[in-house]
Every structure is written in structure tokens, then in C-alpha cells.
C-alpha positions in Angstrom: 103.9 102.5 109.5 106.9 104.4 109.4 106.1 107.6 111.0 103.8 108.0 114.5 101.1 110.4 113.9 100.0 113.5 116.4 96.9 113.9 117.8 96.1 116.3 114.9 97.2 113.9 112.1 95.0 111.1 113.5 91.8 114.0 113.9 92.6 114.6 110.5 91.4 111.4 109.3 87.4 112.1 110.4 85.8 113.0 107.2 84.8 116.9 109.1 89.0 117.0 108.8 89.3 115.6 105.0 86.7 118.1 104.3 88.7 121.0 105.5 92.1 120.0 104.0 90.8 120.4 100.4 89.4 123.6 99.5 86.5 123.6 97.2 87.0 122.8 93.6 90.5 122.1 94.1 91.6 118.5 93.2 95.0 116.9 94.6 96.1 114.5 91.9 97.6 111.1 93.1 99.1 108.2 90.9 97.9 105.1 92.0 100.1 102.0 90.9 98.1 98.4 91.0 97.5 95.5 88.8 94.4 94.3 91.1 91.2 96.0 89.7 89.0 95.2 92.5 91.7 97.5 94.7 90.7 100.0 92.3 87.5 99.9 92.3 87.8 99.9 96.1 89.5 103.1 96.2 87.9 104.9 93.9 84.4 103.9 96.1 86.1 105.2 99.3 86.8 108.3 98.0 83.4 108.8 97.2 82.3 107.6 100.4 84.3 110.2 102.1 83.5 113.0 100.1 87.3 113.5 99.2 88.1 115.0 95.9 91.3 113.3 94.9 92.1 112.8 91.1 93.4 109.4 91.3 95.1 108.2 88.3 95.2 104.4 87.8 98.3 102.6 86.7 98.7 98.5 86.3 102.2 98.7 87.3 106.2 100.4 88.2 106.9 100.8 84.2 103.4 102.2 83.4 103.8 104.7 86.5 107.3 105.9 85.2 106.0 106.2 82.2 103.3 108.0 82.9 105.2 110.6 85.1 107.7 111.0 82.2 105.1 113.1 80.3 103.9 115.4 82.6 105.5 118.5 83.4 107.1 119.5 86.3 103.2 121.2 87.6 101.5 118.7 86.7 103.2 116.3 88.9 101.2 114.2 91.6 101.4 115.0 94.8 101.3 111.1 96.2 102.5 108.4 94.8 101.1 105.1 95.8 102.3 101.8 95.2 101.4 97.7 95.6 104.3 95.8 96.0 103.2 92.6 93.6 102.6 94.2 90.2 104.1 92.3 86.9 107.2 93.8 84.8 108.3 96.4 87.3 107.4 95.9 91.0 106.9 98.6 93.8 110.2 98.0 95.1 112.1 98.0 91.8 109.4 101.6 91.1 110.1 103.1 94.5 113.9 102.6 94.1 114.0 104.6 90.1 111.9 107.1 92.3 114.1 108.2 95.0 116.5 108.3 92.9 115.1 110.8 90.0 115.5 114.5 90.6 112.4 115.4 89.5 110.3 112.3 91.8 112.3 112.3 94.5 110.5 114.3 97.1 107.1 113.0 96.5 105.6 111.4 99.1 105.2 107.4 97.8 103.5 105.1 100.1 103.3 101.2 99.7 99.8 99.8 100.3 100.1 95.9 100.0 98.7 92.7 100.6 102.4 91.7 102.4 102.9 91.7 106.1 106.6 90.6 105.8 108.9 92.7 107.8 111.8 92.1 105.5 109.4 93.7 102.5 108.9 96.8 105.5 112.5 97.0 106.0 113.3 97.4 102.5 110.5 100.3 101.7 111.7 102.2 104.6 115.4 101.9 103.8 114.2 102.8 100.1 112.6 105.8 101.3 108.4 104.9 101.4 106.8 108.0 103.4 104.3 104.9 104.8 103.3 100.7 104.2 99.9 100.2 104.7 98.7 96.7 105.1 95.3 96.0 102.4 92.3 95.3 104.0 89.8 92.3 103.4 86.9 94.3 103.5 85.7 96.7 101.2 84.4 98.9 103.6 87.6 99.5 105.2 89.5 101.0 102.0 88.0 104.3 103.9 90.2 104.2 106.8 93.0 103.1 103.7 92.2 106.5 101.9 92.5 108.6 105.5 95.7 107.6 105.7 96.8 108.9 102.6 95.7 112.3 103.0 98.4 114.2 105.4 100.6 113.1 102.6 98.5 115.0 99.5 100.1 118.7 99.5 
């Protein structure tokens, strides 16, 4: 991780705190950029099993998130990006650097959840400006503590 986290950050992460970060009826849209549909299906499970509204749309890849951000309008942006590092035809390094350096992506939060533990693949998400590289778990059950992690960075 990139950034320690208060007291109040890590509280945040109960489900009483997710709770009380979204108000009712209002959705926080994230894109979601991953070839591995077991990942998704993980995901969109531990949302559920945290009772956190997020409308998460699913991606296979960099060039499918680009373009899918290329038709929305400025409002209808996401609020998080998330990335996997190993996805075919544009990776999440390649996607993170077009990112950072587009006007309108820029200051959304992206965060890099991936099967890598290499420090050089750390090194270069942080230099490329990754708000946070989260390491996949094995386990199904612990995509919840995954999805926690995510949601300081949902405005």
C-alpha cells in the first residue's frame, strides 16, 4: 500500500462504516478492469456480502476501459478506477500510464489489485500514480476485506 491509513480509515472498513458512507439509494459507480472472471464474480459476491451499493462496471482489459470511459460524459464518470496488472492487449500499467496522463481521468483515484507481489511492479504503479496495490487473495471469502479497501477512495 501506498498510503498509511488513520484510525478512522481502518474503522471505516466494518460493514456499520460502509453502511454510513453511502446514503440510501445512491450508487457510486466504479470501473473494474480484469480478464479473470472468477475475480469478478468474487467481487461482485463481496459486495453483496457487505451490503455495499457500488455499481461496478466490468471491463476485460486497459483498451476496453479507455474505451469505455471515452463515452461517458464528464458526470457520468467513475469515481474509482480499478485495475489487474495482467490483462491481454493493454495492461494495467500501459492503462494507468494513458490515465494519469488524460485531463479528463487524471484525478480519479485508480488502484491496482493483482495477483503480483513484485516490488519492481509496486514501484512502477506508485511512480505512475496508483492511489493503492492491493495483493489478490486465494480465498473467496476474503474479496470482502478486498472491497473495504476500496471504499475511502469511492467519492
Amino acid at each position: 500500500m501506498f498510503q498509511k491509513k488513520t484510525e478512522t480509515e481502518t474503522n471505516a472498513g466494518s460493514s456499520e462504516g460502509i453502511k454510513n458512507q453511502f446514503l440510501v439509494g445512491q450508487l457510486r459507480k466504479v470501473l473494474y478492469a480484469d480478464d479473470d472472471a472468477d475475480d469478478k464474480l468474487w467481487v461482485t459476491e463481496a459486495c453483496k456480502a457487505i451490503d455495499c451499493d457500488l455499481n461496478i462496471e466490468f471491463v476485460e482489459n486497459g483498451r476496453q476501459a479507455l474505451y469505455y470511459l471515452e463515452r461517458l460524459s464528464v458526470e457520468e464518470l467513475p469515481s474509482l478506477i480499478v485495475l489487474d496488472l495482467n490483462m491481454p492487449e493493454l495492461d494495467g500499467r500501459q492503462t494507468l500510464q494513458k490515465l494519469k496522463s488524460h485531463h479528463l481521468y487524471k484525478n480519479i483515484p485508480v488502484i491496482i489489485v493483482t495477483t503480483s507481489s513484485n516490488k519492481v511492479d509496486m514501484d512502477i504503479c506508485k511512480r505512475l500514480g496508483a492511489a493503492l496495490y492491493l495483493i489478490k487473495p486465494d480465498k473467496h471469502a476474503e474479496w470482502q476485506a478486498i472491497i473495504k479497501e476500496l471504499i475511502p477512495y469511492i467519492a
